[in-house]
N, CA and C atoms as a LAMMPS dump frame, in Angstrom:
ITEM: TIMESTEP
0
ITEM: NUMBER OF ATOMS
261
ITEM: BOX BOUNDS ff ff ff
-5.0000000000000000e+02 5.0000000000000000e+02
-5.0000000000000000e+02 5.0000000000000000e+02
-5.0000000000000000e+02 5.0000000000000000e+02
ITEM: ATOMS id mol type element x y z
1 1 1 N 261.52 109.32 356.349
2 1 2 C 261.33 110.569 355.652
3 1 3 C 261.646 110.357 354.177
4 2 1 N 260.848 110.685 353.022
5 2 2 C 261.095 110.956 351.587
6 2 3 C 262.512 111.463 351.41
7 3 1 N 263.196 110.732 350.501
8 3 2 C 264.177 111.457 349.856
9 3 3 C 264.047 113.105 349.436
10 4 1 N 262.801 113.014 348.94
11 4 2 C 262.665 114.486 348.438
12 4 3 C 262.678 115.76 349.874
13 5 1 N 262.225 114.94 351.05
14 5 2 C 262.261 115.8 351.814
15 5 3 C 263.89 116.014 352.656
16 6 1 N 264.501 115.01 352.167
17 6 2 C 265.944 115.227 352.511
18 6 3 C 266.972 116.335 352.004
19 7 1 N 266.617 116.383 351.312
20 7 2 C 267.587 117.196 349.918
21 7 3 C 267.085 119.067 350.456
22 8 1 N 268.083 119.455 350.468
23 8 2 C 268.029 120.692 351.069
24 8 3 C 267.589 121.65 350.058
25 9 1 N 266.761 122.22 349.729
26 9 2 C 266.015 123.652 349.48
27 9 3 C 266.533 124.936 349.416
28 10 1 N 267.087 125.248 348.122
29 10 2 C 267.5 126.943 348.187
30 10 3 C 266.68 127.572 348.88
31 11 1 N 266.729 128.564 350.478
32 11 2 C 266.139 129.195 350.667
33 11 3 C 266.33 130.558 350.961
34 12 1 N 265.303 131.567 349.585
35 12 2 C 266.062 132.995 349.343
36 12 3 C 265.873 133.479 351.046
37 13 1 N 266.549 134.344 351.146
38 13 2 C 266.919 134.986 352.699
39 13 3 C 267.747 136.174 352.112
40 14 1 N 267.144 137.126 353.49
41 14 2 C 268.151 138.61 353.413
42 14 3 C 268.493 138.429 354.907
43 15 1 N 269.573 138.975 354.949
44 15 2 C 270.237 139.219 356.386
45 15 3 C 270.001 140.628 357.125
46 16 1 N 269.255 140.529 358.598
47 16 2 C 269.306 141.489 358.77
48 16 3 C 270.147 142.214 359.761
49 17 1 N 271.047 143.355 359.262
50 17 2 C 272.059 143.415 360.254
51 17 3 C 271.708 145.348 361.325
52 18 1 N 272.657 145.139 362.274
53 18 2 C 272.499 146.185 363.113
54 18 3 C 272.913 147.07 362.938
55 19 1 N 273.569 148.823 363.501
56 19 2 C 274.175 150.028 362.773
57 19 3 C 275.772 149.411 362.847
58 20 1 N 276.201 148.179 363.522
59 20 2 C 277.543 147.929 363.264
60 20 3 C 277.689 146.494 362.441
61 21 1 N 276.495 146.292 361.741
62 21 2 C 276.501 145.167 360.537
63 21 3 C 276.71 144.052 360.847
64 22 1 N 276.335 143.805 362.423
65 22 2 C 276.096 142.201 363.003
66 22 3 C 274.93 141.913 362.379
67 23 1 N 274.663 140.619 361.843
68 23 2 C 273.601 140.18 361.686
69 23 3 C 272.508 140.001 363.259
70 24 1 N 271.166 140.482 362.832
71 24 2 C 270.235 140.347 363.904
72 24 3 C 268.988 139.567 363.656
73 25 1 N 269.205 139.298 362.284
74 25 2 C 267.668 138.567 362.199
75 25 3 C 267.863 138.32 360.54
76 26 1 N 266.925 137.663 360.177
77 26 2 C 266.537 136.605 359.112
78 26 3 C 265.671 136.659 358.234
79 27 1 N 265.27 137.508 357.352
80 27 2 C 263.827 137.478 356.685
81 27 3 C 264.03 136.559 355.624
82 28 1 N 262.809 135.787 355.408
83 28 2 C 262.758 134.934 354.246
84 28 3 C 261.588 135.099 353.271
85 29 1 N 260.95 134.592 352.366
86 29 2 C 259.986 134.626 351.668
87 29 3 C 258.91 133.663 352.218
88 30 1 N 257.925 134.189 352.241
89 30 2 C 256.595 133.522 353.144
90 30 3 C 256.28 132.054 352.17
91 31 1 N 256.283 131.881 351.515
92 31 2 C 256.598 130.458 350.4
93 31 3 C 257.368 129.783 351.015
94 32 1 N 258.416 130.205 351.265
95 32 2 C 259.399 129.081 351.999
96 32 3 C 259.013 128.877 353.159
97 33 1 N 258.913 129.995 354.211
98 33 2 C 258.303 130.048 355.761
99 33 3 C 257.807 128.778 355.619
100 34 1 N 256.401 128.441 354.447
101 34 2 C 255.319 127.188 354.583
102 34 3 C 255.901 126.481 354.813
103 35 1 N 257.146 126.455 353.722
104 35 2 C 257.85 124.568 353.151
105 35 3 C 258.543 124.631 354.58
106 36 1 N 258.889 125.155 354.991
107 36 2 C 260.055 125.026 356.49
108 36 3 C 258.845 124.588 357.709
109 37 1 N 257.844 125.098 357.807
110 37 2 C 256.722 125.145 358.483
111 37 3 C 256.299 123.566 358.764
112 38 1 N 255.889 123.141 357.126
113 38 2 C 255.287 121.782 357.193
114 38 3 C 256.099 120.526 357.264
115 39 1 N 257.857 120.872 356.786
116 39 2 C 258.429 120.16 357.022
117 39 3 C 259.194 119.646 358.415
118 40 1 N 258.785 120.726 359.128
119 40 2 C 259.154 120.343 361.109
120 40 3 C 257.878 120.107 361.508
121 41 1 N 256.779 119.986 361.155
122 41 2 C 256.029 119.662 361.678
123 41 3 C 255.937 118.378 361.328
124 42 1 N 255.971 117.798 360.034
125 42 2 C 255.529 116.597 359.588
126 42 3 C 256.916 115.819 359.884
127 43 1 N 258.22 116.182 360.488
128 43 2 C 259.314 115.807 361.372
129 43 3 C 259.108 115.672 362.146
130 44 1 N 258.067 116.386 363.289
131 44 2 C 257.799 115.92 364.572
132 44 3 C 256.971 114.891 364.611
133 45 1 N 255.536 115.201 363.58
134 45 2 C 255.08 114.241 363.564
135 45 3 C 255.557 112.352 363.801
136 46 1 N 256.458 112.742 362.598
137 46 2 C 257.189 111.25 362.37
138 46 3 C 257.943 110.645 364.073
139 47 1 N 258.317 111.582 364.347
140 47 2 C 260.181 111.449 365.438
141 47 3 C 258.89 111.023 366.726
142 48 1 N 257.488 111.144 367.452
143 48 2 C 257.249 111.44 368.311
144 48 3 C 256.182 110.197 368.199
145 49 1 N 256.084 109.368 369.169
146 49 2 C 254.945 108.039 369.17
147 49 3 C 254.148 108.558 369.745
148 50 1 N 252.818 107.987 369.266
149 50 2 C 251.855 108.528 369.293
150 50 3 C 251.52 108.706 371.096
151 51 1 N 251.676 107.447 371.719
152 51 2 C 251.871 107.441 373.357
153 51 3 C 252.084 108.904 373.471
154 52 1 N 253.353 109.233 373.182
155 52 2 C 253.778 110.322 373.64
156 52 3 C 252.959 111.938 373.644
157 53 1 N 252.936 112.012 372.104
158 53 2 C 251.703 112.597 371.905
159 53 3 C 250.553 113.032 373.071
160 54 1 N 250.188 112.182 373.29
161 54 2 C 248.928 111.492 374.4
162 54 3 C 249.309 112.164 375.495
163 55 1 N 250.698 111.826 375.963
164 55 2 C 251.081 112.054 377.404
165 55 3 C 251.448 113.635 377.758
166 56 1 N 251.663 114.008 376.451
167 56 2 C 251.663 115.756 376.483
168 56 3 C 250.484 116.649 376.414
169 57 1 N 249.449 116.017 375.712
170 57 2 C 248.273 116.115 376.046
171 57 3 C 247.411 116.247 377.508
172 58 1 N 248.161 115.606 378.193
173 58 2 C 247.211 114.866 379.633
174 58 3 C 247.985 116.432 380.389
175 59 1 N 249.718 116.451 380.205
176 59 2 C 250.195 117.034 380.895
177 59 3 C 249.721 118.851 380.444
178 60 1 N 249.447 118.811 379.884
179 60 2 C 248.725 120.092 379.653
180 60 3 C 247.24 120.564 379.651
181 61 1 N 246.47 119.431 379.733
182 61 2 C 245.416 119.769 380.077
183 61 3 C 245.24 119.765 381.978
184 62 1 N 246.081 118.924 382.214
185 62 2 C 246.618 119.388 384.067
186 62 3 C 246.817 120.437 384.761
187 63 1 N 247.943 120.92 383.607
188 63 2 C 248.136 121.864 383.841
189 63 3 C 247.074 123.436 383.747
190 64 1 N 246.289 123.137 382.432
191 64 2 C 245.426 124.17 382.414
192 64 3 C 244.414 123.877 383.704
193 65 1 N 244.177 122.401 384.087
194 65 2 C 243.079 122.133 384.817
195 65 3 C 243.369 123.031 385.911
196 66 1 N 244.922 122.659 386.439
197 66 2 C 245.08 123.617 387.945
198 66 3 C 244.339 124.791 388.212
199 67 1 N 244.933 125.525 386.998
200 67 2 C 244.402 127.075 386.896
201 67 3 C 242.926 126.984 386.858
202 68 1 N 242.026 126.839 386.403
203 68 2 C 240.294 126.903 386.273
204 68 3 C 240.032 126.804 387.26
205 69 1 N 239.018 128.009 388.09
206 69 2 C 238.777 128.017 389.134
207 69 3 C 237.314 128.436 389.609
208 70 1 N 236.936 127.965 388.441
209 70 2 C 235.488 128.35 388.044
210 70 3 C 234.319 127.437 388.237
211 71 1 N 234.932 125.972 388.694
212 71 2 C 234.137 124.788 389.113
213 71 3 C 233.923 124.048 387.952
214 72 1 N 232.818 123.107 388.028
215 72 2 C 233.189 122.286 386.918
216 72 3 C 232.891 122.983 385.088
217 73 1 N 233.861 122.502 384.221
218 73 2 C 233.792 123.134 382.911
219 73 3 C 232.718 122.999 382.223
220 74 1 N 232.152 122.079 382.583
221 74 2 C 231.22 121.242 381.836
222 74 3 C 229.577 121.927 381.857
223 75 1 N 229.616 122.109 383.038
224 75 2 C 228.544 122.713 384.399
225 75 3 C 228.742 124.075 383.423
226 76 1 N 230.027 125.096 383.567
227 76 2 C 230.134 126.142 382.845
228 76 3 C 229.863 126.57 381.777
229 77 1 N 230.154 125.503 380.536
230 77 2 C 229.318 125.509 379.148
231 77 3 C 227.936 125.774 379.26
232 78 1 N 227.497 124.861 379.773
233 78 2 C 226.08 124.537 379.855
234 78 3 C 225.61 125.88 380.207
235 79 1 N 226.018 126.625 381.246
236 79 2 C 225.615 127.805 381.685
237 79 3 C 225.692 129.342 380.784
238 80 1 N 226.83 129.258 380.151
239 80 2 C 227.391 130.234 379.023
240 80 3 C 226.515 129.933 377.871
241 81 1 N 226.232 129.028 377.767
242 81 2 C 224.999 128.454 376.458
243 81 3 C 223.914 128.772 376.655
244 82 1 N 223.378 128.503 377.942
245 82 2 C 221.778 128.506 377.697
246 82 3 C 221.872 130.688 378
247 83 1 N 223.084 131.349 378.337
248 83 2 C 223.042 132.794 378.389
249 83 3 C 222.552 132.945 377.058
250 84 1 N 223.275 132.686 376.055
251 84 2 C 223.211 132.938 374.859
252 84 3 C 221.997 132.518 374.116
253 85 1 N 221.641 131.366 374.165
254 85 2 C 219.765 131.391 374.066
255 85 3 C 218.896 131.937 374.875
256 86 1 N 218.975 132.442 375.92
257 86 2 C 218.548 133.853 376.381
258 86 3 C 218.055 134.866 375.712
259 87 1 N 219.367 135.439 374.958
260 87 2 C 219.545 136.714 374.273
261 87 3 C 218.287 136.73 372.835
């Protein structure tokens, strides 16, 4: 990781608290949201081999596969497509 991305970031924030002044939540400025945004992402990026990547991939398209119960997807496009050149 860049030095520059090491170095911690003033980030403006209001606290948001409840009718007995516990804090309940966090608002920040949507500018920062980004920088916080791209910097865990481009952290995961780094921390996660690409294998891995891959293997979360497989495990979730499994998982969606279970559920589809519509026969093959492929077969299904094809069918939803030529509806639409139909029209």
């Amino acid at each position: 990781m860049p030095d520059q991305e090491k170095t911690m970031h003033a980030i403006r924030k209001k606290i948001v608290t409840d009718e007995d002044s516990r804090p309940v939540a966090v608002q920040i400025d949507y500018e920062d949201w980004l920088e916080i945004e791209r910097l865990l992402v481009s952290r995961e990026t780094e921390e996660k081999p690409a294998d891995d990547r891959q293997d979360d991939f497989e495990a979730v398209a499994d998982k969606l596969g279970s559920r589809w119960k519509g026969g093959d997807g492929l077969e299904y496009q094809i069918r939803i497509r030529e509806e639409w050149d139909d029209r």
